[in-house]
C-alpha positions as CSV (number, residue, x, y, z in Angstrom):
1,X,-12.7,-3.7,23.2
2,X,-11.7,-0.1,22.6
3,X,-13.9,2.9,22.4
4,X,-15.4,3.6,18.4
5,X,-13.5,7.1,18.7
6,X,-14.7,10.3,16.0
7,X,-12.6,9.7,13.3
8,X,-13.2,6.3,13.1
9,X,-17.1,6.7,13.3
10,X,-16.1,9.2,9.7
11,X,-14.2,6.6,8.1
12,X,-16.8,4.4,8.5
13,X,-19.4,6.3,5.6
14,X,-20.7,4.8,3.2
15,X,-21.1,7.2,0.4
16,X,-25.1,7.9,0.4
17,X,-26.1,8.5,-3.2
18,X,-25.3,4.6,-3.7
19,X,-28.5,2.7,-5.0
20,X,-29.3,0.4,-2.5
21,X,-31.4,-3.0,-2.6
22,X,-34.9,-3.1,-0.3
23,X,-32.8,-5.5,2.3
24,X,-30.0,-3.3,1.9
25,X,-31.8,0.0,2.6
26,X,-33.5,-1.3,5.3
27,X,-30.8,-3.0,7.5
28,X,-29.0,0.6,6.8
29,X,-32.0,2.6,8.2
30,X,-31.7,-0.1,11.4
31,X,-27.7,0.8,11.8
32,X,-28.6,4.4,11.4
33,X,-31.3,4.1,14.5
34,X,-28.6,3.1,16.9
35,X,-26.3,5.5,16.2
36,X,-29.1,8.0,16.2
37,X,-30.2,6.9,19.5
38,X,-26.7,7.2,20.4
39,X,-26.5,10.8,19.4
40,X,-29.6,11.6,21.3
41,X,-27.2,9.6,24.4
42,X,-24.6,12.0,24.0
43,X,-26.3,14.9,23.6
44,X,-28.1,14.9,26.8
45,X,-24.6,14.5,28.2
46,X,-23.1,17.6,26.2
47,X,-20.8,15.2,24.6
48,X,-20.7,17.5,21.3
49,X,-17.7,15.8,19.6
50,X,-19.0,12.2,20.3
51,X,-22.6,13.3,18.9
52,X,-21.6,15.4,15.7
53,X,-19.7,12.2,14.9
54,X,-22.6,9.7,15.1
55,X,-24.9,12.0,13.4
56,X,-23.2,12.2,10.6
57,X,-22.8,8.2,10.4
58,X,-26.3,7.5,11.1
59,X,-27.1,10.6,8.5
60,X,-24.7,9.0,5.7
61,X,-26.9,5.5,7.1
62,X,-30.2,6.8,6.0
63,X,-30.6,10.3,4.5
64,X,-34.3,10.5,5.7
65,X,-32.8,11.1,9.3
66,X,-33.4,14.5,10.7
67,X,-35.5,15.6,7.8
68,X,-35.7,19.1,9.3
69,X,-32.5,19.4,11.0
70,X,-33.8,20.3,14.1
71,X,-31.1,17.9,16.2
72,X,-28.3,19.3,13.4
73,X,-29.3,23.0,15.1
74,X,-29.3,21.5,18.7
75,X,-25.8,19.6,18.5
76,X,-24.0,22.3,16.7
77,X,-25.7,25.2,19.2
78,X,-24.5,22.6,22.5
79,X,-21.3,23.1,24.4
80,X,-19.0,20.6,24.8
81,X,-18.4,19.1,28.3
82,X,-15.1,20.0,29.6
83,X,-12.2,17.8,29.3
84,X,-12.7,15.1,31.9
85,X,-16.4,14.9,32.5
86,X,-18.3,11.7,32.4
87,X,-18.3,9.5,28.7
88,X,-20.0,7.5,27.2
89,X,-17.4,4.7,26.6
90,X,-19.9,1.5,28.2
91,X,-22.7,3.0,26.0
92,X,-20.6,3.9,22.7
93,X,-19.0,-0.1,22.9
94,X,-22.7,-1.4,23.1
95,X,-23.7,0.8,20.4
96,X,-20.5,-0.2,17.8
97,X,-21.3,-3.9,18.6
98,X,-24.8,-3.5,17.8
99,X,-24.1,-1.7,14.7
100,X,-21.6,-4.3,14.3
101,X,-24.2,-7.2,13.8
102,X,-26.1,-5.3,11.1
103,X,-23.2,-4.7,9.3
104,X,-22.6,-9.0,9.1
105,X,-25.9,-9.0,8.1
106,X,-25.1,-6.5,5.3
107,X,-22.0,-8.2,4.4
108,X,-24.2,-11.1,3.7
109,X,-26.0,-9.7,1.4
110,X,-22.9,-9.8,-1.6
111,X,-22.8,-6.6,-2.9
112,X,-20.3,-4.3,-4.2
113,X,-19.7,-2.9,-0.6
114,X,-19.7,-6.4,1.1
115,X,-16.0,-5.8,2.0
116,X,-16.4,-2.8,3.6
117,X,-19.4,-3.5,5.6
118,X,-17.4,-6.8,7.0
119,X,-14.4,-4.8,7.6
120,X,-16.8,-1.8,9.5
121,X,-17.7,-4.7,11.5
122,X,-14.3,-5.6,12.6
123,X,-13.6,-2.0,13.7
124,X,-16.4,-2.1,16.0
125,X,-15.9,-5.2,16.8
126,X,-12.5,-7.0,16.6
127,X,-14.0,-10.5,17.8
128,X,-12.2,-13.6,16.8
129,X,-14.6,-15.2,15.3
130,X,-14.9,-12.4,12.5
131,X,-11.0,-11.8,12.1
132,X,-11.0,-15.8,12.0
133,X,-13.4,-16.0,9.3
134,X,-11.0,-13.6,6.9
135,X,-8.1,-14.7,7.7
136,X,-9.6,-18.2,6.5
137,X,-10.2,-16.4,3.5
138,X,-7.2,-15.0,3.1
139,X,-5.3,-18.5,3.1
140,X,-7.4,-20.0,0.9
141,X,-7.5,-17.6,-2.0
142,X,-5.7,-16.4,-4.4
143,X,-2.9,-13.6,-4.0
144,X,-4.3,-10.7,-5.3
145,X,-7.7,-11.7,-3.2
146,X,-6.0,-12.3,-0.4
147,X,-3.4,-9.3,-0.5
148,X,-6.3,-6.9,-0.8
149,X,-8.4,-8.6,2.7
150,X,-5.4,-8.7,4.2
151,X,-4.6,-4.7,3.3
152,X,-7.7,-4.2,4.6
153,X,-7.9,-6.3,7.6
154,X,-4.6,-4.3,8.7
155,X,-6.7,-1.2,8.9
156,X,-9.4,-2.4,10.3
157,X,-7.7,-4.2,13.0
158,X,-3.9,-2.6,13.3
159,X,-2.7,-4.6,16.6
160,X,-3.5,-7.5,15.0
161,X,-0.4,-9.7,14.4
162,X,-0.5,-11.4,11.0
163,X,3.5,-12.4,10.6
164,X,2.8,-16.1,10.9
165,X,0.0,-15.6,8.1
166,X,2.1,-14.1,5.8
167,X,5.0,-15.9,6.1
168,X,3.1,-19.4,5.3
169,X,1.7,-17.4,2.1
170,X,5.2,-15.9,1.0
171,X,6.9,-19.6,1.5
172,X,4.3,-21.2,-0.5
173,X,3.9,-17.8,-3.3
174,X,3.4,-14.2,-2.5
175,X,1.8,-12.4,0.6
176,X,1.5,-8.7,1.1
177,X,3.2,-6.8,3.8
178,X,2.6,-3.4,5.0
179,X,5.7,-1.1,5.6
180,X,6.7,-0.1,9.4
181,X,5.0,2.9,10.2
182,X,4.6,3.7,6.8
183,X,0.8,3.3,4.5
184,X,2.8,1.8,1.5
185,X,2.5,-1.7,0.5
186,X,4.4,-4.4,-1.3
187,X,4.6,-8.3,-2.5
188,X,7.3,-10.1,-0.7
189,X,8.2,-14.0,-1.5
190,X,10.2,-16.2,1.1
191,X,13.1,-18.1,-0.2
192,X,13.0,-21.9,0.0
193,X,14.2,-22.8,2.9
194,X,13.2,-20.1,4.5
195,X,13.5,-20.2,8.9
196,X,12.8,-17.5,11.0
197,X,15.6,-16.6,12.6
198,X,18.1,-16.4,10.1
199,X,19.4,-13.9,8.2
200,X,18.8,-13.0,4.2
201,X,19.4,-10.8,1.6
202,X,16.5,-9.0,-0.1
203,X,16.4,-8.0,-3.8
204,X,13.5,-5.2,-4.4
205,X,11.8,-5.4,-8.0
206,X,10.1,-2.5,-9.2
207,X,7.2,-2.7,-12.0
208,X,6.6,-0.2,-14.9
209,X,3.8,1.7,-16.1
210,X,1.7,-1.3,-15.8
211,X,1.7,-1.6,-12.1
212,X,1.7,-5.2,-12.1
213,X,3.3,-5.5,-8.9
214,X,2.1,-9.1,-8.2
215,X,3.2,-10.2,-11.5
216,X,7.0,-8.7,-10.8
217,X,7.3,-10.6,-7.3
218,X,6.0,-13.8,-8.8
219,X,8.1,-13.3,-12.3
220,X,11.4,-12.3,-10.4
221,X,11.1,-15.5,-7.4
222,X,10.3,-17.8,-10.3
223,X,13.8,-16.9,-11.6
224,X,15.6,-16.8,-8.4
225,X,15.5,-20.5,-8.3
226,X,17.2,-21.8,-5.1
227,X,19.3,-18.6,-4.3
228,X,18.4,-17.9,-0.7
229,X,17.2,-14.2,-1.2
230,X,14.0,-12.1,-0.3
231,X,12.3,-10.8,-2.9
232,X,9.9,-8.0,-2.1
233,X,8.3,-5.7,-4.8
234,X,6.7,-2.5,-3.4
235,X,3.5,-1.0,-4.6
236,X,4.6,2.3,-5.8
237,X,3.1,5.4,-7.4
238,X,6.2,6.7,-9.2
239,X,6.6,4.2,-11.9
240,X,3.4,4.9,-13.7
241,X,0.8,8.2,-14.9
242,X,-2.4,8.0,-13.8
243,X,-3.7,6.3,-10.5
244,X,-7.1,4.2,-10.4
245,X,-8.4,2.3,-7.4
246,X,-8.0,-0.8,-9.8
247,X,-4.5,-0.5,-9.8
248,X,-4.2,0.0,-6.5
249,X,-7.0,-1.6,-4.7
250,X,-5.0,-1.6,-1.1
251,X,-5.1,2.3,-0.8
252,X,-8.0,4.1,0.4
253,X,-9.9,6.6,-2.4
254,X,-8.0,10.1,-0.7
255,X,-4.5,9.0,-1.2
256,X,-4.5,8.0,-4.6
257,X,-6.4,11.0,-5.2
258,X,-4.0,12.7,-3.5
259,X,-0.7,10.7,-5.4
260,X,-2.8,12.0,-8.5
261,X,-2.4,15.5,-7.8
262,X,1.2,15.4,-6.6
263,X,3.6,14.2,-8.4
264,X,6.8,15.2,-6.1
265,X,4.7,13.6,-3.4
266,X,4.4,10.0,-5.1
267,X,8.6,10.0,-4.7
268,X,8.4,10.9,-1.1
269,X,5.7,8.4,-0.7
270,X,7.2,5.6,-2.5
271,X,11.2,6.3,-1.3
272,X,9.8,6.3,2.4
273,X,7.8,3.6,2.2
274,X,10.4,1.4,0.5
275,X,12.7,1.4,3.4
276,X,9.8,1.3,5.7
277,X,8.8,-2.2,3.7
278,X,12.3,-2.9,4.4
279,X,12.2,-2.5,7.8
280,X,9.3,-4.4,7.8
281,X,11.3,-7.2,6.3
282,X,13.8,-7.1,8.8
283,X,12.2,-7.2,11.5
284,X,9.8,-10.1,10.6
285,X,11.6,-11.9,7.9
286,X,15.2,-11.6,9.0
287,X,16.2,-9.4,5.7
288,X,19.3,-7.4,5.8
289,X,19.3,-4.0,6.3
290,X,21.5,-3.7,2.5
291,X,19.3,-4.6,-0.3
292,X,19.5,-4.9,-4.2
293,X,17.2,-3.0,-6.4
294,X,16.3,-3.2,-10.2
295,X,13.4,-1.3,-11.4
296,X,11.7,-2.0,-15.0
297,X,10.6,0.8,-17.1
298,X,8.9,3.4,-14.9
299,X,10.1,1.5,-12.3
300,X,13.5,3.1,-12.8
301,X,12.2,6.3,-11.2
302,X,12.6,5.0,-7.8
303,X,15.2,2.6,-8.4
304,X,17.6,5.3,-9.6
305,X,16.3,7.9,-6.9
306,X,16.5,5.3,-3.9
307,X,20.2,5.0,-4.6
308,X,20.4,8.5,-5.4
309,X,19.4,9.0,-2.1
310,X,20.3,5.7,0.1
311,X,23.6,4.4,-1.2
312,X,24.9,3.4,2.0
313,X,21.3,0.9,1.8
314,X,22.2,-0.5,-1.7
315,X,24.0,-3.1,-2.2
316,X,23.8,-3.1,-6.0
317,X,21.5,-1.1,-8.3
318,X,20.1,-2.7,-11.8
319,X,18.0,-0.5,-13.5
320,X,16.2,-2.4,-16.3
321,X,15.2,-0.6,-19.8
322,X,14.6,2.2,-17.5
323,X,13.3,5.6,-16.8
324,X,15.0,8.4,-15.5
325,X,13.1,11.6,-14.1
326,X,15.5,12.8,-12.4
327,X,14.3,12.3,-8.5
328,X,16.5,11.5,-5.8
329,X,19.3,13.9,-7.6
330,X,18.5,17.0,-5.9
331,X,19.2,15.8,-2.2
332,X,21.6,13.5,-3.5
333,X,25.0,13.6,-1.4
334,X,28.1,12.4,-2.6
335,X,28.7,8.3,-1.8
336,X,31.5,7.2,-0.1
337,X,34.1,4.8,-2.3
338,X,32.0,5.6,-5.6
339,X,28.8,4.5,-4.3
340,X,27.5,0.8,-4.8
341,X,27.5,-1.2,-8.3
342,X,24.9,0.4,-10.7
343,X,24.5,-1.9,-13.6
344,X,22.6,-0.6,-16.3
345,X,20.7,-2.5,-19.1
346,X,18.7,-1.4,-21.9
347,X,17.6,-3.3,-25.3
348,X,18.7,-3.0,-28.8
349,X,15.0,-3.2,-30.1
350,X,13.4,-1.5,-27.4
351,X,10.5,0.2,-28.7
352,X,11.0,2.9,-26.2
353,X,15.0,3.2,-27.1
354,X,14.9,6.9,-28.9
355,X,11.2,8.0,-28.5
356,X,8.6,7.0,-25.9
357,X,6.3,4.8,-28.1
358,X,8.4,5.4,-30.8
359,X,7.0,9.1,-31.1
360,X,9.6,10.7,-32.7
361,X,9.6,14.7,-31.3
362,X,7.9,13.2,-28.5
363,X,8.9,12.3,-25.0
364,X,12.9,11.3,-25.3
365,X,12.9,7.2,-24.4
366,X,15.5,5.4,-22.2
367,X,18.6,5.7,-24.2
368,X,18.7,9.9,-23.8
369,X,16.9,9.1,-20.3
370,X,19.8,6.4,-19.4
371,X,22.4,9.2,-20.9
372,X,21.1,11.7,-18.5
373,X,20.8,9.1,-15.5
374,X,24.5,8.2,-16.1
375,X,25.6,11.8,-16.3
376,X,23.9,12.8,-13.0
377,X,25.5,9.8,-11.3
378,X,28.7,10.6,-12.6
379,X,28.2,14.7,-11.2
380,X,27.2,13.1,-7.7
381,X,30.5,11.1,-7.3
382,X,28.9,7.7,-8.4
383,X,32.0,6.0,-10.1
384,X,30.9,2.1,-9.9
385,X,28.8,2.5,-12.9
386,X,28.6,-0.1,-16.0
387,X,25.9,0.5,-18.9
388,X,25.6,-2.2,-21.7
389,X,22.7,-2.5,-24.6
390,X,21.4,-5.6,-25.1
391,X,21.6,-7.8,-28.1
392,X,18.1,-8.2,-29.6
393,X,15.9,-7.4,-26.2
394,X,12.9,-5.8,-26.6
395,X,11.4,-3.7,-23.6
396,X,11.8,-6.0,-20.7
397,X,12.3,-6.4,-16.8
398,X,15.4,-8.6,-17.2
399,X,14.8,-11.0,-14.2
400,X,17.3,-13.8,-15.4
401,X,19.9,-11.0,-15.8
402,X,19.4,-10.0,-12.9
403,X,19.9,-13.0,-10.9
404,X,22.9,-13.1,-12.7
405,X,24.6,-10.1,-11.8
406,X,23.7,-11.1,-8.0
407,X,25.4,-14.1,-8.4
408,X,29.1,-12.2,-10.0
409,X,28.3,-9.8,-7.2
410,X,28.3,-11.7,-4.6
411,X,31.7,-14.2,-5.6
């Protein structure tokens, strides 16, 4: 097992003005004695670092500790042992695992921080038998469930390998796949048929304001019938307003705190992290490096700014009664042979056609947005463009259409 290191004894807290239950309060208090023994271990070895860190675990553990602040005085007033002195690694193992037991005990209890305490566990101590016990969990459930344990089992155990997993899930409906290198997520479905090995071609989807991101994988491999394609539908910032940790219950409090307060960040994020999902895909699914995009609503944003951006990655772009804001156009460089197909389609009774909710002298809806996207495409050297409104549709993602235009595309 490795060493609990400093910033994962942080990431660890708890937040301490929760209310707690008597049984709660009191297995807390016992996980805060060992890491308060363990401070008391590390001080006495001028481990500074090692004991600041544990203090402040077994503080946000049980308040009462260090009333006075007397050790506080005597850790922050010690000097840190040069750089190669004796640790504390045998001592610090014992100590995670011990804490480690508590928190199963905790987790048993079924409260609103049962996940987390399990998941603690598991970073203090990966054993098998408490990986195997969520990743039962995560086959038996359903997808939303078992895409937000598996997100979190990812962090808590990061050399785990959980490709097999998700490619049972994604064969049989959806699973959830982190990108490479990269803190974004996304749904991906396998197509039927589907044997590792071989090589296919993946079609990202991109959901609205709504965020239903589940909803778009499930609603676009329901219509992809027996075509042989990936579908993978990344869990972006960029198509919606505000952010909520129910909308996106596989990122951690600070960065959709942080997404909330910057919104030329939530394009980096989301453009990054969609070709880190597709490298993700590629290495563990056999999807090409070319992929198809169509983005619904908000999710035009990216789909317009990926290709924008990527064209020599696109293989066709369909934005769907989409939005245009305009990123991706600023580093845009000019495509070579016009770019790749962008296909776009919007609805003759979209309620968003002229006016954003219909708000007339409001925000300008997805016909003057889709006029602007298609001049900026046209100032870039984008030439392979085709608009066309739609008979009678209404606000909608399109997925039938879609599949459609993959199939001219691709005789």
């Amino acid at each position: 097992m490795k060493p609990v290191g400093i910033a994962l004894l942080l990431l660890l807290a708890v937040p301490a003005h929760a209310e707690y239950s008597k049984a709660e309060a009191k297995l807390r208090v016992r996980a805060a004695k060992v890491w308060s023994d363990y401070v008391l271990f590390c001080k006495g070895r001028s481990l500074k670092s090692e004991a600041l860190a544990s203090y402040a675990r077994a503080k946000d553990l049980n308040p009462a500790y260090d009333a006075d602040g007397k050790i506080k005085e005597q850790l922050d007033a010690l000097e840190q042992a040069p750089e190669g002195a004796a640790t504390a690694d045998v001592r610090k193992v014992k100590s995670g695992k011990d804490v480690a037991k508590v928190y199963d005990k905790l987790a048993k209890l079924k409260t609103e921080r049962s996940d987390r305490y399990r998941f603690d566990a598991i970073r203090l101590d990966p054993s098998k038998a408490r990986i195997g016990r969520v990743m039962q969990e995560i086959k038996k459930g359903k997808p939303d469930r078992a895409g937000t344990l598996l997100a979190q089992l990812r962090s808590a155990h990061p050399e785990g390998n959980y490709t097999a997993l998700v490619a049972d899930l994604a064969r049989r409906d959806v699973a959830m796949i982190q990108g490479k290198d990269h803190a974004i997520v996304g749904w991906i479905s396998l197509p039927k048929g589907w044997k590792k090995g071989k090589s296919y071609p993946v079609l990202v989807t991109v959901d609205g304001a709504g965020s239903n991101f589940l909803g778009a994988c499930r609603s676009s491999s329901r219509s992809r019938g027996k075509r042989p394609w990936i579908v993978l539908a990344p869990c972006t910032f960029v198509n919606t307003n505000a952010l909520t940790p129910k909308k996106y219950p596989w990122y951690d409090a600070d960065l959709i705190e942080r997404m909330n307060n910057d919104g030329a960040g939530r394009f980096k994020f989301d453009s990054e992290g969609l070709i880190a999902l597709i490298e993700t895909v590629k290495e563990q699914f056999g999807g090409e490096d070319r992929f198809a995009i169509t983005g619904f609503s908000g999710g035009g944003n990216l789909t317009y700014g990926i290709t924008l951006l990527h064209p020599e990655r696109v293989r066709f772009a369909m934005p769907a009664c989409a939005n245009f804001a305009g990123h991706g156009a600023a580093n845009a460089g000019t495509p070579k042979e016009g770019g790749p197909p962008i296909l776009i389609y919007t609805g003759e009774k979209d309620p968003h056609r002229t006016w954003t909710h219909g708000k007339e002298g409001g925000v300008p809806g997805i016909e003057p947005q889709t006029d602007r996207a298609v001049a900026v495409l046209k100032d870039k050297g984008f030439t392979n463009v085709k608009r066309q409104m739609l008979p009678g549709v209404k606000h909608s993602s399109l997925h039938a259409k879609v599949w459609e235009t993959a199939d001219d595309l691709a005789r």
